[in-house]
N, C-alpha and C positions, 0 to 999 in steps of 0.2 A: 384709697379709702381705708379706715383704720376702725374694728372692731374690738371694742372692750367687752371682755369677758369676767366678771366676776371671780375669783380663788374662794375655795374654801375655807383660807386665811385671811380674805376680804381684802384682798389685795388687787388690784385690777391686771388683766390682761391682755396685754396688746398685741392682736392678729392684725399683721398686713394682708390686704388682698389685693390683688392684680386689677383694676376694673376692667382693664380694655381685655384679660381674657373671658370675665365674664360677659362683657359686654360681646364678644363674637360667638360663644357659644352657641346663639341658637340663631343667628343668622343664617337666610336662605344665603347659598352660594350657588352665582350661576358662572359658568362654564362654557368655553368655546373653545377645543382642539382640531387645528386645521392641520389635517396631512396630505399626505400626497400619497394615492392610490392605497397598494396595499405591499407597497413596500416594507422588508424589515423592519428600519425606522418606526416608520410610521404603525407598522401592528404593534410594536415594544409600546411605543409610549398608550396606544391605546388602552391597553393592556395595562400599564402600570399606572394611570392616572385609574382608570377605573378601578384599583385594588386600593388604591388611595381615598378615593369615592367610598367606596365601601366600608372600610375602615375608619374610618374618619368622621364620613358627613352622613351619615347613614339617615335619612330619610330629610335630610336638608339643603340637599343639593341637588340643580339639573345640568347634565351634561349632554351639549352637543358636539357628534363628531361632523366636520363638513371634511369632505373630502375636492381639494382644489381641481382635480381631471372632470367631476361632475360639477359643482357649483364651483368655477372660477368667479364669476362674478360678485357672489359673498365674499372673498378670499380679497379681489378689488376694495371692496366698499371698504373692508376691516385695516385697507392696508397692509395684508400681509403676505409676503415676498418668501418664505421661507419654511419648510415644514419638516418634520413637526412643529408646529407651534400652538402654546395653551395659552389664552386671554382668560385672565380671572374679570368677568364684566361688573359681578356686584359679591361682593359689599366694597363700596370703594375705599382706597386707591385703587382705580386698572392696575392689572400686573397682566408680561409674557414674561413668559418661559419658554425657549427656543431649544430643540435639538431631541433625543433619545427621550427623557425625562426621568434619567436614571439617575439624578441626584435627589432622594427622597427629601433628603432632610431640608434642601434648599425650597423643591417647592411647599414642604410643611410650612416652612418663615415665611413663603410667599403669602399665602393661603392664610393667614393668622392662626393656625391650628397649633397648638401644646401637644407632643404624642407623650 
C-alpha cells in the first residue's frame, strides 16, 4: 500500500507501508505451550515465551500452559509428541516451535511480530 504525502515544494511523496504488519498488529494471538512437568526445559521455555508475551502482545494475547504428566490427553488430541512445544492456534498459519525456546528471534518471525 503506497501513501502520498504532499512536499512543501508540491512535490508528492511516496511512503511505503508494510500492510501485512499492520494488518497483525492488533490481532488476538492465541497460544498453547505443552511441556513436560517441571523439568528445566520446560520452566525455560515457560518462562521465556511468557517474557515474550509480555513484551510483545501485551494485552492481545492468551497463553496456555498444558502440562503432558496431568493432561496427556490434550497433548493426544493436539498431536504432540514432544515438549516443550509452542502451537501458535490463531491468527493463522498454525505455527510449532519445538525445544528450549531460546531462539527469540525465530519465534518473533514465527509469531508475525516486528521487535
Amino acid at each position: 500500500m503506497k501513501d502520498h504525502q504532499e512536499r512543501k515544494d508540491g512535490q508528492a511523496k511516496t511512503k511505503v507501508v508494510d500492510q501485512t504488519s499492520v494488518q497483525h498488529s492488533n490481532e488476538h494471538v492465541i497460544l498453547r505451550l505443552y511441556i513436560a512437568g517441571l523439568s528445566p526445559r520446560s520452566t525455560l521455555a515457560v518462562e521465556r515465551i511468557r517474557s515474550i508475551c509480555s513484551r510483545y502482545l501485551v494485552g492481545r494475547y492468551e497463553l496456555t500452559v498444558i502440562d503432558l504428566f496431568l493432561q496427556p490427553e490434550l497433548a493426544r488430541q493436539a498431536q504432540i509428541v514432544v515438549a516443550p512445544t509452542l502451537v501458535k492456534q490463531a491468527p493463522l498459519p498454525k505455527r510449532l516451535f519445538v525445544g528450549d525456546m531460546a531462539d527469540e528471534k525465530k519465534i518473533l518471525l514465527g509469531l508475525n511480530i516486528v521487535a
